[in-house]
Each structure stands twice: as C-alpha cells, then as structure tokens.
N, C-alpha and C positions, 0 to 999 in steps of 0.2 A: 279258478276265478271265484270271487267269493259273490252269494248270493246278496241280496238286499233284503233280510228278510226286518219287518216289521217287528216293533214288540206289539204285544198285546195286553191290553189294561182292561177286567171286568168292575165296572163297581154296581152290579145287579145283587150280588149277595154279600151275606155277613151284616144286615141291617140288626138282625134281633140282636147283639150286643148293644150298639148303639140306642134300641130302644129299651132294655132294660139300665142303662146306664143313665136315659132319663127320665124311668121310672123310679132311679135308685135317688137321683138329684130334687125330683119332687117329694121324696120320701127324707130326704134329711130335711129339706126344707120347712116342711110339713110339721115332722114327728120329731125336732127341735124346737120348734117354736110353740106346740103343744106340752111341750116338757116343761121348756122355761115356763109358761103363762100358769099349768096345774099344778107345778112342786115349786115356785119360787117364791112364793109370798112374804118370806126374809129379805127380798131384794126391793129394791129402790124402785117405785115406778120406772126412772130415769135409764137404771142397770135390765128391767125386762126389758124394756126398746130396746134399748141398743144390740141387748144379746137374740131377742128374736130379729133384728135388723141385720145381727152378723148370720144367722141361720138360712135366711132367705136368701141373703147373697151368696153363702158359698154352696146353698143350694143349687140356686139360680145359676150361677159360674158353672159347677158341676154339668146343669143341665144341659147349659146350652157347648160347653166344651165338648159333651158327649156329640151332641146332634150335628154341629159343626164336623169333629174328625168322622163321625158315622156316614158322613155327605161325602167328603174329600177324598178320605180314606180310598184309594181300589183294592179291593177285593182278591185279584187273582192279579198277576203279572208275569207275562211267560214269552222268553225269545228274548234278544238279543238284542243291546241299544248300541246304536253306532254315534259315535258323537260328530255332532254336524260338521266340525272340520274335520281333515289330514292332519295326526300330531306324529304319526309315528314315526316319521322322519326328523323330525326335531327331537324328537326323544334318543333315538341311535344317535343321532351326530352329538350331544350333551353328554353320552355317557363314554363315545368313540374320543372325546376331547380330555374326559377326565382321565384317559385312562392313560 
C-alpha cells in the first residue's frame, strides 16, 4: 500500500544570493551611468541619456529579476509529488494498444 507522503518546499534559505544579485544590479546600474557621464564627453548630450537610460534599466531589470526569482524560488524540495489524478492506467493501456 503506498503511503501519502507530502512534498516538502523550504523557501527560508538561500536569500543571500538573491541579495547579492541586487547588490550586483544596483552596482551596474550605478557604476554605468557614472562611467557614461565621467569618460563620455565625445558623446552627444542626446547619446549620454539615452546610454545612462539603457544602464538604469538593465540595472533595474537585473534587480528586480533577482529579488523576484530570490522570493519564488524554494530553497529545498524533498519527497515525492503524486500528481492530483490516476494516469497510470491510461498510460498501460496506450502502450498495451501500441504494441
């Protein structure tokens, strides 16, 4: 007789990736658009916007992709998923017909 056993999903650990990854997403964000604005002075007012506008965003994207999958993400997963229907009768009699 087969047990009901539960899975089990922790999502208490493995944060400090996720918060260095939105350390690392403020950090492009940041230390691009300082880049652009102290060594660009060849460029177009028009071309620094736009390339500190493209820094912030994939900063920003960065950041918040981290914190997001850092939230969702579990941690640990252990035991055994039983899927909510009966398939393994359909699945024998599909393979009993092919054969």
């Amino acid at each position: 007789m087969e047990t009901k056993e539960e899975p089990r999903v922790e999502f208490s650990r493995g944060h400090a990736l996720a918060i260095a990854a939105v350390f690392a997403g403020a950090a492009i964000a940041i230390g691009a658009s300082a880049v652009v604005l102290g060594l660009g002075h060849d460029l177009t007012p028009q071309m620094q916007l736009w390339l500190v506008v493209l820094a912030v965003s994939i900063g920003g994207l960065t950041s918040l992709t981290a914190a997001f999958f850092g939230t969702v993400m579990p941690s640990s997963v252990e035991g055994k998923w039983n899927p909510p229907c009966e398939t393994r009768g359909v699945n024998e009699s599909k393979t009993e017909a092919a054969n």
